[in-house]
N, C-alpha and C positions, 0 to 999 in steps of 0.2 A: 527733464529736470536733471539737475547735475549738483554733486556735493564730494564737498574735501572731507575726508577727516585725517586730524592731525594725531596722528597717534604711533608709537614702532611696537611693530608687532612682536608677540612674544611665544615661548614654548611653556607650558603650564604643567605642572607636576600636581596633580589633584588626589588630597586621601578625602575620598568619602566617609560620610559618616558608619558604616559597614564595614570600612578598613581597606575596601579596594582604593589602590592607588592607579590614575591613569596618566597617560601622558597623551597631551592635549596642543593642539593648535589655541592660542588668544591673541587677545591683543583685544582692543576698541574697534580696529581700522576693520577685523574679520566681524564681529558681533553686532555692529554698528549699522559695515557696511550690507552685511548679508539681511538685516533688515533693510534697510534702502534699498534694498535691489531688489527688495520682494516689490516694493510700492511703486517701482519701474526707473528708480535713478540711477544713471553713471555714475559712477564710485570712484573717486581718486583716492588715494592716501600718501600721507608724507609723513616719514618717521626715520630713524637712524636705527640703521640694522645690521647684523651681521653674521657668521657661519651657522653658530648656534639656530638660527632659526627660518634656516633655509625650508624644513616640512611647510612654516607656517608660512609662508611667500608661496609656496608651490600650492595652496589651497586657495586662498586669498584669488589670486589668480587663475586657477577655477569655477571661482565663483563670478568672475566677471568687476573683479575689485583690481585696480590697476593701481600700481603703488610703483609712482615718476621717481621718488628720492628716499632715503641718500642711504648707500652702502660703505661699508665700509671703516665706520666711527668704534668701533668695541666691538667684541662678540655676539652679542643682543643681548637683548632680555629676558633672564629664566627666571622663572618663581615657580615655588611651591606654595599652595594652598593648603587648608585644613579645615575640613568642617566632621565639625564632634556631635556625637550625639547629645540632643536634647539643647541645642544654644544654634539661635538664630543667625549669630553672627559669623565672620568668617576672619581665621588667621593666616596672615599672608608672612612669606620671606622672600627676600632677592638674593639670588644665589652668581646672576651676572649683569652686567649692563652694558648699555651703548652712551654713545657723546652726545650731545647738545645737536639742536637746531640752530642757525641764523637767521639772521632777518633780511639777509638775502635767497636763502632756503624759500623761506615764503613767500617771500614776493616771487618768486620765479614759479614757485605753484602755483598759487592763485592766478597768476598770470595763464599758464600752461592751461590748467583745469578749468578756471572760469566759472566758478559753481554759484550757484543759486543759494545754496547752504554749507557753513560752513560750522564741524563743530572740531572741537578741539579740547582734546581727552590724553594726557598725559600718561603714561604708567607707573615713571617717574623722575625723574629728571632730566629727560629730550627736548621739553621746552620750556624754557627760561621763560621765566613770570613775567618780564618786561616783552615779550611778542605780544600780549595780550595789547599792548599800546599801541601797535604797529599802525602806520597810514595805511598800509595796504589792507589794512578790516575795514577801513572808513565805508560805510554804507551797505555792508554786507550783512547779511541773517548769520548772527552766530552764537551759539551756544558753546556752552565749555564745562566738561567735566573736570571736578576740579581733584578727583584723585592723584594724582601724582604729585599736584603740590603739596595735598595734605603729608603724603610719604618722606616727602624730597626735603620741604625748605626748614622744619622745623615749628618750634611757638609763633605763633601769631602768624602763621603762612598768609592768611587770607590777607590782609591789611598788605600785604605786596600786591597782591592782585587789582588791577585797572578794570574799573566798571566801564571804562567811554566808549567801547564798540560791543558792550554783551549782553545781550536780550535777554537770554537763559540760561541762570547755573545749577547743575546738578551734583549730588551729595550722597552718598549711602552709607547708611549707618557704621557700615563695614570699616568705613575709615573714618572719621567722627562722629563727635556725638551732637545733642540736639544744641546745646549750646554757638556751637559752631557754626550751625545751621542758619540760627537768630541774627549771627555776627554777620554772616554771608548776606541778609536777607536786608541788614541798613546799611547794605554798600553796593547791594545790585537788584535792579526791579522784581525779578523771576527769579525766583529760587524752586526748586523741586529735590526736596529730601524723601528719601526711598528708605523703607525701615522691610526689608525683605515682603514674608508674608506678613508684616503689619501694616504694611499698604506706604502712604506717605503724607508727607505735612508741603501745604504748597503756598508759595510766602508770596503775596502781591500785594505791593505799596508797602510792603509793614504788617500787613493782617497775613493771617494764616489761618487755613481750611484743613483738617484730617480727611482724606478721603480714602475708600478700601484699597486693599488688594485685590488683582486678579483671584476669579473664581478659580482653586486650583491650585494657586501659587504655592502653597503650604505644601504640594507633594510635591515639588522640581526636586531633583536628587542633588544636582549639582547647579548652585545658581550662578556660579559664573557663568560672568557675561551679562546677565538680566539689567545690571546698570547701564550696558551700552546698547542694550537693544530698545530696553524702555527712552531713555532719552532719546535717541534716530525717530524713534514712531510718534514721540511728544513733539520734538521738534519738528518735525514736518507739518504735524497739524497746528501748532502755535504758532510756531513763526512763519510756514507756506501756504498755509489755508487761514491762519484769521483767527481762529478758535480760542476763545478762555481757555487760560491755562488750565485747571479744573477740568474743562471740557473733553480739553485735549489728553489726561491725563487718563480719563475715564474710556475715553473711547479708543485709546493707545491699547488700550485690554484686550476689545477684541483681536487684535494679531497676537499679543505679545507670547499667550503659551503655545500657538501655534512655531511660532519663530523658534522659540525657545525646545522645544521638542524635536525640531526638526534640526538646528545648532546639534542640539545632542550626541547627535548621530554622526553629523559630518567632521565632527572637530577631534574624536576622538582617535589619537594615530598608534597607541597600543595600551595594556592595561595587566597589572600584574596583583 
């Protein structure tokens, strides 16, 4: 099995809720891809990157996550996180960025990597809303997290977004709220909104299911990343094996705190 993700990688500035600050390997393409490659897929990534986040290329790489394009576009992408004690959610800033994708960018991936799965997870403005149109997705499994457009495009980001080639969108509270959710959910079949340790709301045809959280989930110290490792283990089972979404969401648990523990440790590149 074989899978893109479209995502550029980033370097993360993380205050725990305790007050330790870390500095951290992200991105989608790492969180995403190091689930995929627990479950045995080749891993490609395509994102715009640059000096700034050369640690996180050198791990990525590593891990057996092969990342074809494109260097060179801005510095990359740094953020700082924040998560405060006693609030579920998480406050994010962008401190740098990288340039845009094309729609020759993708097609020459797709072409190159060949995947079986494709998702496409933005951080925040790498890829322009109108890729999601592209011919070259015509008949491919793909999902798409849609963080970065929430970051990037502003009011009504979503109503840019092309339903014609997206099986599954994924949402965390993190970056909007339930309303948004709803709006995402009468313009694309599968929707999976993730409310931390409040589990998630999973939107098919129009109806919506609450279902839990990972047993567990309420102690992860640091939940970055949890959005792009949970969608890699859902998508696989939705769209590669067949499974209700539901299904898939539930049985995405069993890896996801193992993943997530084990992330922990590999991503962290100092801490003060």
């Amino acid at each position: 099995m074989r899978a893109i993700i479209v995502a550029s990688p980033t370097l993360d500035r993380v205050r725990l809720p305790n007050g330790v600050v870390r500095l951290q390997a992200g991105g989608p393409a790492l969180y995403a891809g190091f689930a995929l490659r627990s479950l045995g897929y080749e891993v490609c990534a395509l994102g715009t990157y640059g000096r700034l986040v050369s640690p996180t290329l050198k791990l990525e790489s590593s891990l057996g996550i092969r990342r074809i394009c494109c260097e060179g576009r801005g510095e990359g992408y740094v953020f700082a996180h924040y998560y405060d004690p006693g609030s579920p959610a998480r406050r994010s800033t962008i401190e740098s960025v990288s340039g845009p994708l094309t729609a020759d960018d993708l097609y020459s991936a797709l072409k190159e990597c060949d995947p079986d799965l494709v998702i496409i997870s933005p951080v925040y403005s790498e890829v322009p809303p109108e890729l999601l149109g592209s011919s070259a997705l015509r008949g491919r499994r793909v999902s798409v997290d849609v963080q970065g457009f929430s970051r990037s495009l502003g009011d009504g980001w979503w109503e840019r977004l092309s339903p014609e080639h997206v099986s599954l969108v994924h949402l965390s509270n993190d970056d909007a709220g339930e309303s948004v959710a709803e709006s995402l959910a009468r313009k694309f079949p599968n929707v999976l909104y993730t409310v931390g340790p409040g589990g998630a709301l999973i939107y098919v045809g129009g109806k919506v299911t609450a279902v839990p959280s990972p047993q567990g989930n309420e102690l992860l110290e640091d939940r970055t990343g949890a959005g792009d490792v949970m969608l890699a283990l859902v998508s696989h089972r939705f769209l590669m094996q067949g499974l209700p979404l539901d299904e898939a969401y539930l049985r995405s648990q069993e890896d996801f705190l193992e993943i997530m523990r084990r992330l922990s440790k590999a991503k962290v590149l100092g801490q003060s």
